[in-house]
PQR file of N, CA, C, O and H, with PARSE charges and radii, in Angstrom:
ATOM      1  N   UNK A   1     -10.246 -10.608 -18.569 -0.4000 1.5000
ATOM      2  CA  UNK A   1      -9.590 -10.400 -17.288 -0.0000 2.0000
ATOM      3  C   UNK A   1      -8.782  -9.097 -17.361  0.5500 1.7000
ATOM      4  O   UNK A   1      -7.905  -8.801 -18.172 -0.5500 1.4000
ATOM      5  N   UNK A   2      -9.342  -8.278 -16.183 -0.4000 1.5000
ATOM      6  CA  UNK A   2      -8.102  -6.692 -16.289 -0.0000 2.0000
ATOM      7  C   UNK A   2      -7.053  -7.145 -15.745  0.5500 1.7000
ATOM      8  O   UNK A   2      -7.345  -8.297 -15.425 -0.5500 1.4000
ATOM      9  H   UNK A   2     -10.054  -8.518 -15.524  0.4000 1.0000
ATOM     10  N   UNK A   3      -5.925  -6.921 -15.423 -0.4000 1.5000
ATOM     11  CA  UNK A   3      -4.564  -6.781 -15.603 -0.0000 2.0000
ATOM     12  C   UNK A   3      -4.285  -5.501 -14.724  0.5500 1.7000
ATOM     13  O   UNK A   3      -4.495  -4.352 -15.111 -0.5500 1.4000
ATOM     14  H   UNK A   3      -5.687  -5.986 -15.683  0.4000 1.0000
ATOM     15  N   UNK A   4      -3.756  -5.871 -13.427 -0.4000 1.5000
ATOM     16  CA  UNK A   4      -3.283  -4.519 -12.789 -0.0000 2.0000
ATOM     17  C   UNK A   4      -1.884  -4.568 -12.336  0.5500 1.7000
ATOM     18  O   UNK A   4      -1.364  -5.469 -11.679 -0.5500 1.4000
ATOM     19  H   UNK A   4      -3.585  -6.804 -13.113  0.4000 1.0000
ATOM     20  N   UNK A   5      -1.211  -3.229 -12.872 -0.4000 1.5000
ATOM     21  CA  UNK A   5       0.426  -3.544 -12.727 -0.0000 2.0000
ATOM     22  C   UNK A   5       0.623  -2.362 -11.600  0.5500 1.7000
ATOM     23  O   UNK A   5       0.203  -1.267 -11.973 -0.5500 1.4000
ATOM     24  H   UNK A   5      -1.633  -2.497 -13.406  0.4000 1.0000
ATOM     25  N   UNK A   6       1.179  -2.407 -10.321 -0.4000 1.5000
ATOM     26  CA  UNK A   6       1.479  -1.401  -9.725 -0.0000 2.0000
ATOM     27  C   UNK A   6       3.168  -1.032  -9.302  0.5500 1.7000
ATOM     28  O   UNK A   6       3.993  -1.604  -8.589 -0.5500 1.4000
ATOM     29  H   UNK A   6       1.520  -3.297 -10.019  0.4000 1.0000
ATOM     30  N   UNK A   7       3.195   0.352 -10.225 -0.4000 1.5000
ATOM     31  CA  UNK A   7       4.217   1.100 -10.218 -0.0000 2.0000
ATOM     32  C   UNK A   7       4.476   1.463  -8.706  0.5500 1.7000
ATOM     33  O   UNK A   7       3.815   1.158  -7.713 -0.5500 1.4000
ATOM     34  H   UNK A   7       2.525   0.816 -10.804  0.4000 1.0000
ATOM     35  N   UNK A   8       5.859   2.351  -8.844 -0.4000 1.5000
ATOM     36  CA  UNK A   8       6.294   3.317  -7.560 -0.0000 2.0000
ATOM     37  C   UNK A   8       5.327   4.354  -7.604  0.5500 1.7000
ATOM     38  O   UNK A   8       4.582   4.263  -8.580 -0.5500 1.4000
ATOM     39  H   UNK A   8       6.396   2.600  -9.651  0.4000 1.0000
ATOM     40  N   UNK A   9       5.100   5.349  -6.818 -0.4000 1.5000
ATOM     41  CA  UNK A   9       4.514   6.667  -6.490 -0.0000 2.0000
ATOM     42  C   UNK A   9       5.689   7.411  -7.781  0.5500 1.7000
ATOM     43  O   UNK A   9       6.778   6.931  -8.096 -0.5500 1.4000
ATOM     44  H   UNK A   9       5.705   5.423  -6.025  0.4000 1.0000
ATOM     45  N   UNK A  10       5.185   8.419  -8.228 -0.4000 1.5000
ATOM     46  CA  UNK A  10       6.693   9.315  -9.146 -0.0000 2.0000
ATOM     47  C   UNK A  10       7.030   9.937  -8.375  0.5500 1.7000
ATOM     48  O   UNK A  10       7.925  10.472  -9.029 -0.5500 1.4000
ATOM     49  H   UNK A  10       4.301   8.809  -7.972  0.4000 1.0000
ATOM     50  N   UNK A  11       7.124  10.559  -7.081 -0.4000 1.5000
ATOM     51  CA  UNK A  11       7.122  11.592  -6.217 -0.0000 2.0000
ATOM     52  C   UNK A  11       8.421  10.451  -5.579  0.5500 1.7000
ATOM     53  O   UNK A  11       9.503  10.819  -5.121 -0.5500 1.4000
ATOM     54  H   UNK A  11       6.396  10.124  -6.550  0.4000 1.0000
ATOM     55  N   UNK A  12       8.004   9.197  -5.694 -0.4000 1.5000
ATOM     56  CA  UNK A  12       9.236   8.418  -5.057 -0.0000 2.0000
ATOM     57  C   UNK A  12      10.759   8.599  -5.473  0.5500 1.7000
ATOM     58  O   UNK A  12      11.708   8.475  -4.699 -0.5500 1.4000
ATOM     59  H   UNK A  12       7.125   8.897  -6.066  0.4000 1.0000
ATOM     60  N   UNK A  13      10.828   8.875  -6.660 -0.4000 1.5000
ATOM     61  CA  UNK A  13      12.086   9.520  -7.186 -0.0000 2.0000
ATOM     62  C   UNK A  13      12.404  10.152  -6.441  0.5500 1.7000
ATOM     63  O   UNK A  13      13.430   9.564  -6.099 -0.5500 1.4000
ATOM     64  H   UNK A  13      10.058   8.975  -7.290  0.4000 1.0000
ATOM     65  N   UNK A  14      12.336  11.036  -5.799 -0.4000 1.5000
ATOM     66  CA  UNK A  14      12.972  12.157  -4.945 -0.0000 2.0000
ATOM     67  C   UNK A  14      13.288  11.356  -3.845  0.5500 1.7000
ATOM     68  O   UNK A  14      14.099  11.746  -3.005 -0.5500 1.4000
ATOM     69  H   UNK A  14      11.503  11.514  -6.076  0.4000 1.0000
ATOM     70  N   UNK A  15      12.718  10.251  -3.766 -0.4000 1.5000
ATOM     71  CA  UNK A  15      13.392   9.678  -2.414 -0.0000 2.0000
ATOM     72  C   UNK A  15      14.696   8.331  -2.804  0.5500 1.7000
ATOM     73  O   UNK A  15      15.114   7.400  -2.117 -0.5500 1.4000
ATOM     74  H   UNK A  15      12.059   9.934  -4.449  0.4000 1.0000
ATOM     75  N   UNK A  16      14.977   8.718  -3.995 -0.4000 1.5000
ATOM     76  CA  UNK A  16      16.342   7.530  -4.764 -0.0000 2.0000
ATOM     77  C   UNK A  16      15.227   6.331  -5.028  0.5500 1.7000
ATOM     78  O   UNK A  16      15.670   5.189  -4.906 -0.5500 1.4000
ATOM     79  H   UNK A  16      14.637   9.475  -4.554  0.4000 1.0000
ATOM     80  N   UNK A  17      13.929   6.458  -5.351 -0.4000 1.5000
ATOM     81  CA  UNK A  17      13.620   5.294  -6.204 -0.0000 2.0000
ATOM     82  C   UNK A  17      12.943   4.244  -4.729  0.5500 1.7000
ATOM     83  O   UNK A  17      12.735   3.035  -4.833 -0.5500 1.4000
ATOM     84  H   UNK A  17      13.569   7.386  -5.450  0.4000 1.0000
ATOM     85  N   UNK A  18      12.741   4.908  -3.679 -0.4000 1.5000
ATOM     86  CA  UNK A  18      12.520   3.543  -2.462 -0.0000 2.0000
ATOM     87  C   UNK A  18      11.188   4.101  -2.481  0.5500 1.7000
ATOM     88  O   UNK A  18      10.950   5.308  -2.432 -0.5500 1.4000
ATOM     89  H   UNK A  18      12.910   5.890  -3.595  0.4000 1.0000
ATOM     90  N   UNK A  19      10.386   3.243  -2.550 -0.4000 1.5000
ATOM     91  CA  UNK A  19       8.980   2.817  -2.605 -0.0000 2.0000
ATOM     92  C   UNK A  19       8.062   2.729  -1.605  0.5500 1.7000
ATOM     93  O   UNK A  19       6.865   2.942  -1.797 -0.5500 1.4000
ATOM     94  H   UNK A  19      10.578   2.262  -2.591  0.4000 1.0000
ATOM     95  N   UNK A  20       8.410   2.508  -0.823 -0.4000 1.5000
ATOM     96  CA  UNK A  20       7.663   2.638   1.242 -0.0000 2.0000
ATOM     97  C   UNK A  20       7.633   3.360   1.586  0.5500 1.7000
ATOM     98  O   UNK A  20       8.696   3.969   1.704 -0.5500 1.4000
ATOM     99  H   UNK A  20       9.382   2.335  -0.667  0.4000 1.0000
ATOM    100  N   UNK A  21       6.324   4.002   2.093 -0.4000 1.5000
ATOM    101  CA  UNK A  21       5.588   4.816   2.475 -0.0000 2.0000
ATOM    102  C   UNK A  21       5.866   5.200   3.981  0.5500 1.7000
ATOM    103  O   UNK A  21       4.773   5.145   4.545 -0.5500 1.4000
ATOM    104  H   UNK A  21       5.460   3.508   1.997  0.4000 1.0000
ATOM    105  N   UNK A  22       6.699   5.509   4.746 -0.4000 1.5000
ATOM    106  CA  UNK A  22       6.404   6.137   5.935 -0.0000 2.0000
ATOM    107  C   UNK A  22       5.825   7.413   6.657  0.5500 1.7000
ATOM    108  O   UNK A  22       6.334   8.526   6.792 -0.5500 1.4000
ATOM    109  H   UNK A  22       7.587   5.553   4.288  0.4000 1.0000
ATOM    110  N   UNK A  23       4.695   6.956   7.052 -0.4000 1.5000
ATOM    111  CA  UNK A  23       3.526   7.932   7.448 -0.0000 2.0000
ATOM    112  C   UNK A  23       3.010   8.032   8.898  0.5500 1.7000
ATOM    113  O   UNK A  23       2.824   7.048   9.614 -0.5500 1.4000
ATOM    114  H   UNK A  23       4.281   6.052   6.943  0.4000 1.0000
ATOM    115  N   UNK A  24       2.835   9.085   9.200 -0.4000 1.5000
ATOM    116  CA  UNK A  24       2.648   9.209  10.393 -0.0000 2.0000
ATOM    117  C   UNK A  24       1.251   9.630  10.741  0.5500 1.7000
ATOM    118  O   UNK A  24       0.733  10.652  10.292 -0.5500 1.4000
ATOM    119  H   UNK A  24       2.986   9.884   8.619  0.4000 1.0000
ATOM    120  N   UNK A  25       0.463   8.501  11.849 -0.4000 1.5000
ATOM    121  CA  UNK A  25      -0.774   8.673  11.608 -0.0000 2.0000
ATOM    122  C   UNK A  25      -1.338  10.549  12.184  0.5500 1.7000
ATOM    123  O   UNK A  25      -0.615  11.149  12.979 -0.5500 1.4000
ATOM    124  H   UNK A  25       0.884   7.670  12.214  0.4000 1.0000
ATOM    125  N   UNK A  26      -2.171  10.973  11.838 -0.4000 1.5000
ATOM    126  CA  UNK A  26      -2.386  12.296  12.812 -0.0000 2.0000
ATOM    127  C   UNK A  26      -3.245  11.748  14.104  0.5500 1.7000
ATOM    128  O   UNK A  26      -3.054  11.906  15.309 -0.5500 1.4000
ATOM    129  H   UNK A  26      -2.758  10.486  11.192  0.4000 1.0000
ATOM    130  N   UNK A  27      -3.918  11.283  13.625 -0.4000 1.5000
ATOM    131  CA  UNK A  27      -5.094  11.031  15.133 -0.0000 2.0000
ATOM    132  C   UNK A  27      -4.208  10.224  17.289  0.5500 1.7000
ATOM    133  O   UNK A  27      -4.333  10.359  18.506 -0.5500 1.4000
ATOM    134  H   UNK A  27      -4.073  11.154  12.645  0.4000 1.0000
ATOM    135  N   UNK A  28      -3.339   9.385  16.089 -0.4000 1.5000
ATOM    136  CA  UNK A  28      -3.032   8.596  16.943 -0.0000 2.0000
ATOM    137  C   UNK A  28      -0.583   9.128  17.102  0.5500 1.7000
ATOM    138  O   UNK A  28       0.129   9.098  18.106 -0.5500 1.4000
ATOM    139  H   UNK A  28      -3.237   9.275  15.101  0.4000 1.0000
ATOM    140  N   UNK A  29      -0.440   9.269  16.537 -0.4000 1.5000
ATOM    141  CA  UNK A  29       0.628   9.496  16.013 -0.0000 2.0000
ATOM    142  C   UNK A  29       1.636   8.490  15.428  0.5500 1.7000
ATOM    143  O   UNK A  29       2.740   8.722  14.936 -0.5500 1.4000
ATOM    144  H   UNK A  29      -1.018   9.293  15.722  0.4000 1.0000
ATOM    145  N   UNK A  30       1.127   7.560  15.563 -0.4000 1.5000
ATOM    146  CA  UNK A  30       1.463   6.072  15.068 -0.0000 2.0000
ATOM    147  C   UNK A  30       2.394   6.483  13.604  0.5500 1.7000
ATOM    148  O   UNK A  30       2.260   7.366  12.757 -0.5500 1.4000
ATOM    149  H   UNK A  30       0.230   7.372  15.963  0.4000 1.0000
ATOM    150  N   UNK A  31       3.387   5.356  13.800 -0.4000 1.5000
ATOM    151  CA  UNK A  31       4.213   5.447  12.759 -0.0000 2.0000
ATOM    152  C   UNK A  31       4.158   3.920  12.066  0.5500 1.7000
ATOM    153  O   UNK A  31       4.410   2.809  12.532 -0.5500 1.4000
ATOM    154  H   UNK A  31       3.495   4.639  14.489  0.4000 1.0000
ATOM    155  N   UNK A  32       3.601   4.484  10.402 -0.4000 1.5000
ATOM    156  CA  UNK A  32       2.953   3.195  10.031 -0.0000 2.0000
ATOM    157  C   UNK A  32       3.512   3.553   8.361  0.5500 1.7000
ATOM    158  O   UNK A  32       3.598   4.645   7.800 -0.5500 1.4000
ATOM    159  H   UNK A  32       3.396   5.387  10.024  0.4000 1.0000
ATOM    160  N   UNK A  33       3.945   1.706   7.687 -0.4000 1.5000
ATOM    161  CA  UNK A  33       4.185   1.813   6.414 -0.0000 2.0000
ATOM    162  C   UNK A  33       3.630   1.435   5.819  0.5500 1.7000
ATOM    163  O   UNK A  33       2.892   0.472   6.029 -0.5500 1.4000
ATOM    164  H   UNK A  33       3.875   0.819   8.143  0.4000 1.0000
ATOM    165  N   UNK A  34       3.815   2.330   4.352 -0.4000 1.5000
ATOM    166  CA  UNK A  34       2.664   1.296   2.785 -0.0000 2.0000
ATOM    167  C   UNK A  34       3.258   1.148   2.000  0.5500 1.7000
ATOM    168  O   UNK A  34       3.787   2.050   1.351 -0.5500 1.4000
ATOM    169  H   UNK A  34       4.413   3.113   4.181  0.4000 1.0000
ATOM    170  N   UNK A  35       3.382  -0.201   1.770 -0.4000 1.5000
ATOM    171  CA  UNK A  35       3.380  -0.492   0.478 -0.0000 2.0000
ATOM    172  C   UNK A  35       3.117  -0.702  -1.015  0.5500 1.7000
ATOM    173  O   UNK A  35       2.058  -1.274  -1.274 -0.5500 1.4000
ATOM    174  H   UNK A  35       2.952  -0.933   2.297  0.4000 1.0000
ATOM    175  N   UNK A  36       3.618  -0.470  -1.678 -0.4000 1.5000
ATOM    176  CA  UNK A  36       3.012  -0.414  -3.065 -0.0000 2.0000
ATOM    177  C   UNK A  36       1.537  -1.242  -3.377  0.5500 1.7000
ATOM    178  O   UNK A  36       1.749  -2.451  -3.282 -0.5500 1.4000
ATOM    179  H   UNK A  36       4.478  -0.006  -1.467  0.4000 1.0000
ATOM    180  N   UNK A  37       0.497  -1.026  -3.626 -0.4000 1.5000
ATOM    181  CA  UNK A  37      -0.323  -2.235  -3.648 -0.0000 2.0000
ATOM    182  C   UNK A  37      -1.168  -2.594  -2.645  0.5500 1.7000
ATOM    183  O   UNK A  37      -2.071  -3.391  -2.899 -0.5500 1.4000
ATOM    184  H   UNK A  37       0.324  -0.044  -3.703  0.4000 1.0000
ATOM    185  N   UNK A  38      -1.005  -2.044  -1.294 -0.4000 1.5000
ATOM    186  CA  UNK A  38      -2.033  -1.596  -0.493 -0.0000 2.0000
ATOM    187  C   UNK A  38      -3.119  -0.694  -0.535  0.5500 1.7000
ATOM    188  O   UNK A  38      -2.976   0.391  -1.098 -0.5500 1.4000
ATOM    189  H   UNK A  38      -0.271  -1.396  -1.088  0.4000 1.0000
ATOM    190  N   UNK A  39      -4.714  -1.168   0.254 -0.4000 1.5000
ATOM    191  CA  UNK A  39      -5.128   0.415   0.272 -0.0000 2.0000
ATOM    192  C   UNK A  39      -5.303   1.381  -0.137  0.5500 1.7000
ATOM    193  O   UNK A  39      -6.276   1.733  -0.804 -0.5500 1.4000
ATOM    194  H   UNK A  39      -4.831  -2.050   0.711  0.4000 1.0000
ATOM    195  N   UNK A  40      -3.980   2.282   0.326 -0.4000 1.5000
ATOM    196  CA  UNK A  40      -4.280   3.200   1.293 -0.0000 2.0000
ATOM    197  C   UNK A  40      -2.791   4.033   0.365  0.5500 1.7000
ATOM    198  O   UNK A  40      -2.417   5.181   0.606 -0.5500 1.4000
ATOM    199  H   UNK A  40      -3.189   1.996   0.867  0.4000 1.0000
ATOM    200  N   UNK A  41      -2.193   3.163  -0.616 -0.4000 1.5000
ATOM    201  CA  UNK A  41      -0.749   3.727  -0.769 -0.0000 2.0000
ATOM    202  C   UNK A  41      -0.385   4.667  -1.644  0.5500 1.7000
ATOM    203  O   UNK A  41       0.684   5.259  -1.795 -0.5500 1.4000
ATOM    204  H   UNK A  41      -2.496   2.230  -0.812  0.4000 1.0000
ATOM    205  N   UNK A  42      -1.732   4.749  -2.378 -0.4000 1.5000
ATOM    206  CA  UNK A  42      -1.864   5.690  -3.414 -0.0000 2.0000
ATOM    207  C   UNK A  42      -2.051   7.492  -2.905  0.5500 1.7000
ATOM    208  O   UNK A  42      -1.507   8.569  -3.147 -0.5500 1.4000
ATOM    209  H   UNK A  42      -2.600   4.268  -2.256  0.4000 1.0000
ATOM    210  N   UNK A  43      -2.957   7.055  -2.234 -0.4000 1.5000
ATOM    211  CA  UNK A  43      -3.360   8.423  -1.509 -0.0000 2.0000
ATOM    212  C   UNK A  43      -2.306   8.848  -0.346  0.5500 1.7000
ATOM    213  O   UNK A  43      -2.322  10.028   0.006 -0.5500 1.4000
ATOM    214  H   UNK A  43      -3.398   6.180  -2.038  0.4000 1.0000
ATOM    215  N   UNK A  44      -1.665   8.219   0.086 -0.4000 1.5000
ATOM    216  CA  UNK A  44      -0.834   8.794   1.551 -0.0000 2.0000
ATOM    217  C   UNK A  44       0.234   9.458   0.642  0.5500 1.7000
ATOM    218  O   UNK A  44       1.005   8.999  -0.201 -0.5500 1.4000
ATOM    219  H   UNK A  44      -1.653   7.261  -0.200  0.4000 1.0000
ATOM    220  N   UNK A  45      -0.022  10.813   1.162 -0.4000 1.5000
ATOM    221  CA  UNK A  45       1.073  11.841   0.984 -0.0000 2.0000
ATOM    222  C   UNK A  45       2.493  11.922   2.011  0.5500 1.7000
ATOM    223  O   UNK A  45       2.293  12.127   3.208 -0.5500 1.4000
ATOM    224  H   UNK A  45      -0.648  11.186   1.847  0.4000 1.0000
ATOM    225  N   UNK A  46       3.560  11.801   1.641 -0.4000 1.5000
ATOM    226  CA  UNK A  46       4.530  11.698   2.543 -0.0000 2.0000
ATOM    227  C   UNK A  46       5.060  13.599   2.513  0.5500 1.7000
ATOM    228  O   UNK A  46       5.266  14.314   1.533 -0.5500 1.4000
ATOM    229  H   UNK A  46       3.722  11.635   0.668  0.4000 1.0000
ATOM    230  N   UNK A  47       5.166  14.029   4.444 -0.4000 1.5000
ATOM    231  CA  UNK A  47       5.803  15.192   4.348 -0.0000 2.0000
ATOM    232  C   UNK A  47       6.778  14.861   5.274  0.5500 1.7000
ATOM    233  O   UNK A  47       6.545  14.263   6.324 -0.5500 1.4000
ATOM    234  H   UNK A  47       4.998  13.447   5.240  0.4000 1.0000
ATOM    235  N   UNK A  48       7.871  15.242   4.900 -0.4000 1.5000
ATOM    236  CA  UNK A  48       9.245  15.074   5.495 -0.0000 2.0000
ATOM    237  C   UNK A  48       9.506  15.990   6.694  0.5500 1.7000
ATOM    238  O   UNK A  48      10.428  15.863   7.500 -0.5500 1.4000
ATOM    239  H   UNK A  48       8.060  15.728   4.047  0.4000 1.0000
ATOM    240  N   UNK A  49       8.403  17.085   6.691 -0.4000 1.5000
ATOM    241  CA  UNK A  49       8.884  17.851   7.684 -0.0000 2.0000
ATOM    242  C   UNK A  49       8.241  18.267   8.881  0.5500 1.7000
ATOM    243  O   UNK A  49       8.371  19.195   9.679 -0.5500 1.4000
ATOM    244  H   UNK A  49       7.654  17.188   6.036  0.4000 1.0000
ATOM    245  N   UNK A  50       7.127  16.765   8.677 -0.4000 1.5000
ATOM    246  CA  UNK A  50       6.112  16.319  10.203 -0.0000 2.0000
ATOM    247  C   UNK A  50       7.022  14.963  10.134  0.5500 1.7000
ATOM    248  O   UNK A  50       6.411  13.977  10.547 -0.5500 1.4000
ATOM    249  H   UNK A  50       7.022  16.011   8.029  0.4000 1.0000
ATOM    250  N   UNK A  51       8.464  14.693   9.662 -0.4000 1.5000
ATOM    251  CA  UNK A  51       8.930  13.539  10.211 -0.0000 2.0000
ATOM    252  C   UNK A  51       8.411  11.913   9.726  0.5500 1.7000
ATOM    253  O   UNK A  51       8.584  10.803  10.231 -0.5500 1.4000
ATOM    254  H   UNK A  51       8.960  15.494   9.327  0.4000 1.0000
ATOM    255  N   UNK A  52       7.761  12.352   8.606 -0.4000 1.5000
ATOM    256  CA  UNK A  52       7.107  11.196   7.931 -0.0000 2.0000
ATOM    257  C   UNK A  52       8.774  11.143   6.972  0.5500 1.7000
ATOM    258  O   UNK A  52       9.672  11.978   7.073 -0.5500 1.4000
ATOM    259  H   UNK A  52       7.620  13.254   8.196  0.4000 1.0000
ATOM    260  N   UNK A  53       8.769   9.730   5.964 -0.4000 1.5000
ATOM    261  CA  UNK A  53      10.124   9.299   5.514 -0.0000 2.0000
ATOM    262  C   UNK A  53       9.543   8.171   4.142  0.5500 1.7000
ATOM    263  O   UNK A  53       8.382   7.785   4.008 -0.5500 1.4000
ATOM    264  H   UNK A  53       8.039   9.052   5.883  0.4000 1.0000
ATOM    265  N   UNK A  54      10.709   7.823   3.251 -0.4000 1.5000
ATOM    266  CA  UNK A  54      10.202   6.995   2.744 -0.0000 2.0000
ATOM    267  C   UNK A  54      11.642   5.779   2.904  0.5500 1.7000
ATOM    268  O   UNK A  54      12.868   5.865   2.977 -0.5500 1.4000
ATOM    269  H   UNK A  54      11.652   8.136   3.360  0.4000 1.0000
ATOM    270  N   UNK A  55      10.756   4.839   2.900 -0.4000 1.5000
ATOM    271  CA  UNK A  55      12.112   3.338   2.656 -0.0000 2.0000
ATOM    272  C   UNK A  55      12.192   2.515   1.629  0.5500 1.7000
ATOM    273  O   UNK A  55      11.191   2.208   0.981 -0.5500 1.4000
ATOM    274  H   UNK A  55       9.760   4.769   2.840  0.4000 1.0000
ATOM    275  N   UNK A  56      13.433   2.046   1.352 -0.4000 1.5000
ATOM    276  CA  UNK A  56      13.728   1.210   0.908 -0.0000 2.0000
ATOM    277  C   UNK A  56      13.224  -0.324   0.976  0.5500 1.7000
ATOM    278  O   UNK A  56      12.698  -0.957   0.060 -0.5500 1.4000
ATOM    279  H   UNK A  56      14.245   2.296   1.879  0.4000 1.0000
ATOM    280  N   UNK A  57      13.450  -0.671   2.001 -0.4000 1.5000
ATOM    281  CA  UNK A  57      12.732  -1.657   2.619 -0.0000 2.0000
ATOM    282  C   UNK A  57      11.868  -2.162   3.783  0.5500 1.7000
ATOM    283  O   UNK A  57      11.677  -1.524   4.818 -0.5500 1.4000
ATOM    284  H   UNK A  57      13.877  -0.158   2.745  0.4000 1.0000
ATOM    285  N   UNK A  58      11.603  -2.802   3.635 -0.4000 1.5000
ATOM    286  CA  UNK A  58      10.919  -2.953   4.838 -0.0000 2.0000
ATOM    287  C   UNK A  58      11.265  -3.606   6.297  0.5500 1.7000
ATOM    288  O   UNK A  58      10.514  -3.706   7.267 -0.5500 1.4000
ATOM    289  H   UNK A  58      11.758  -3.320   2.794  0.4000 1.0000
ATOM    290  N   UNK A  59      12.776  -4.065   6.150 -0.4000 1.5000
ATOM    291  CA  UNK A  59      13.428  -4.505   7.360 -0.0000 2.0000
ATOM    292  C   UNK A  59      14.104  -2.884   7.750  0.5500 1.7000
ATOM    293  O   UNK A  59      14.677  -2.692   8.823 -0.5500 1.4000
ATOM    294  H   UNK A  59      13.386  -3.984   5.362  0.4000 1.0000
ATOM    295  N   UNK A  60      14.014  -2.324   7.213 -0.4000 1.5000
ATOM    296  CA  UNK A  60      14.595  -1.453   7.051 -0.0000 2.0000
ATOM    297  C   UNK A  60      13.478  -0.035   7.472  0.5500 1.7000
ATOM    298  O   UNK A  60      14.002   1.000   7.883 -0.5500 1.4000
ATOM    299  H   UNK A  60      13.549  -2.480   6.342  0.4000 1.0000
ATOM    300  N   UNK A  61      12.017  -0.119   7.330 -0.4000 1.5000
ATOM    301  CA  UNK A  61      10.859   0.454   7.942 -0.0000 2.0000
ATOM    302  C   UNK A  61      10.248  -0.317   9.588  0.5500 1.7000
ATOM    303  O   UNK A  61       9.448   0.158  10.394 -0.5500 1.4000
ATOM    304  H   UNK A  61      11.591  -0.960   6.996  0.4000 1.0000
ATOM    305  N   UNK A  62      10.922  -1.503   9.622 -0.4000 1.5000
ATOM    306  CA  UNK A  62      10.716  -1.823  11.292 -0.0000 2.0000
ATOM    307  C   UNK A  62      11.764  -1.783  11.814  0.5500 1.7000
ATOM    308  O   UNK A  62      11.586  -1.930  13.023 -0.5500 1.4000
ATOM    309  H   UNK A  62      11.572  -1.888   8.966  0.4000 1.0000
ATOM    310  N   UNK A  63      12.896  -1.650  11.557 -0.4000 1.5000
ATOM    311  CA  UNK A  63      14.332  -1.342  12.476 -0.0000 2.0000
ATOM    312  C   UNK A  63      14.308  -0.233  12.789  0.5500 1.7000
ATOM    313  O   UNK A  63      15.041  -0.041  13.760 -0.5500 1.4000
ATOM    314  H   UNK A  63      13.041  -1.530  10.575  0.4000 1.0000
ATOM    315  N   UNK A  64      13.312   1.515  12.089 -0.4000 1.5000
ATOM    316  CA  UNK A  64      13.614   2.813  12.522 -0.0000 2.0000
ATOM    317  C   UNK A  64      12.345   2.773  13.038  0.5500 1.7000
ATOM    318  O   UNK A  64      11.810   3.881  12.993 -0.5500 1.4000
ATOM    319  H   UNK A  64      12.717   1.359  11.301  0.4000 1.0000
ATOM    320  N   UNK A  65      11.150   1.255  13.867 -0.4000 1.5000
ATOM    321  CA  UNK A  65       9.935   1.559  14.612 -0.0000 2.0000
ATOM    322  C   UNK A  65       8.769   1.444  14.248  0.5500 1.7000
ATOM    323  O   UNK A  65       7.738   1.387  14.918 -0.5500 1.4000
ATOM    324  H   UNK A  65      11.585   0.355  13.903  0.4000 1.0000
ATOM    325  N   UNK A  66       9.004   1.394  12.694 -0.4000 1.5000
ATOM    326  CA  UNK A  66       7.755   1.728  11.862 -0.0000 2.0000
ATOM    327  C   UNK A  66       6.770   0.189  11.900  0.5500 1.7000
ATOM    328  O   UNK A  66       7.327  -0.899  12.049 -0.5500 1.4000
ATOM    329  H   UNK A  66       9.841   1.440  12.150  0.4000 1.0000
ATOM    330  N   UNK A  67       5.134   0.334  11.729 -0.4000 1.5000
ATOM    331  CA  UNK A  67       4.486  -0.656  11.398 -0.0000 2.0000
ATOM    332  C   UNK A  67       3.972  -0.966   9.779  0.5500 1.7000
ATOM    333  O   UNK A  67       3.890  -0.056   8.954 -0.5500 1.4000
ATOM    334  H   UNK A  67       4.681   1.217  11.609  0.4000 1.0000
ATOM    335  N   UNK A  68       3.703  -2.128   9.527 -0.4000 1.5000
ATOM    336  CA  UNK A  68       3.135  -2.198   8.245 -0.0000 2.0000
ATOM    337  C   UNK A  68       1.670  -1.910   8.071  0.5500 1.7000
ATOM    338  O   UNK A  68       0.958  -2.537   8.856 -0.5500 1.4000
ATOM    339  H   UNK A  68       3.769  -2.866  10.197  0.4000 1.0000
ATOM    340  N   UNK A  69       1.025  -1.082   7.198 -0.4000 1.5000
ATOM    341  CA  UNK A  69      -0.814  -0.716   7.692 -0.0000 2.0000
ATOM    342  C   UNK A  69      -1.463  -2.096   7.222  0.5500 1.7000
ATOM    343  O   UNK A  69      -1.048  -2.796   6.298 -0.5500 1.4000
ATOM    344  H   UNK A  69       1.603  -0.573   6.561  0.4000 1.0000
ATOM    345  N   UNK A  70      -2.820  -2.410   8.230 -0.4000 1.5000
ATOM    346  CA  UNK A  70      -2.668  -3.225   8.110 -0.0000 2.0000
ATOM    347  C   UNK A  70      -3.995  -3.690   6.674  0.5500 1.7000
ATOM    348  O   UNK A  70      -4.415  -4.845   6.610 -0.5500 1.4000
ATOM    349  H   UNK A  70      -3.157  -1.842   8.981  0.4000 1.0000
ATOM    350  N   UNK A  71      -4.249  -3.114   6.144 -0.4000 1.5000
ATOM    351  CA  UNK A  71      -4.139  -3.380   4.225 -0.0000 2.0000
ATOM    352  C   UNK A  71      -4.280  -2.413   3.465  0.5500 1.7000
ATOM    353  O   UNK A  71      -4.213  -2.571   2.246 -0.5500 1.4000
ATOM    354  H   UNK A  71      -3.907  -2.175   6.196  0.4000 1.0000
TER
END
């Protein structure tokens, strides 16, 4: 049996260690989160200065609007 352990992003450091992905879709402009262990969470690049963000939590990624993707 493999064994899969999923870490933070390292790039998450720069955001104090919070792990959630806030991304902003391009096509649609949708504001959508990932979590560790999804998908999609490895590959989504977060840029801060199209207004994408990262969170802490996730009550905390639908109180500023955001959705969860949905896997």
């Amino acid at each position: 049996m493999a064994w899969q352990i999923d870490v933070p992003d390292p790039s998450s450091l720069l955001a104090g260690g919070c792990s959630i992905k806030g991304n902003i879709s391009i096509n649609t402009g949708e504001r959508i989160y990932h979590m560790p262990g999804q998908e999609h969470y490895w590959e989504t690049k977060i840029s801060p200065q199209y207004g994408e963000r990262w969170f802490c939590t996730e009550d905390e990624a639908r109180a500023a609007g955001w959705r969860k993707a949905r896997r």
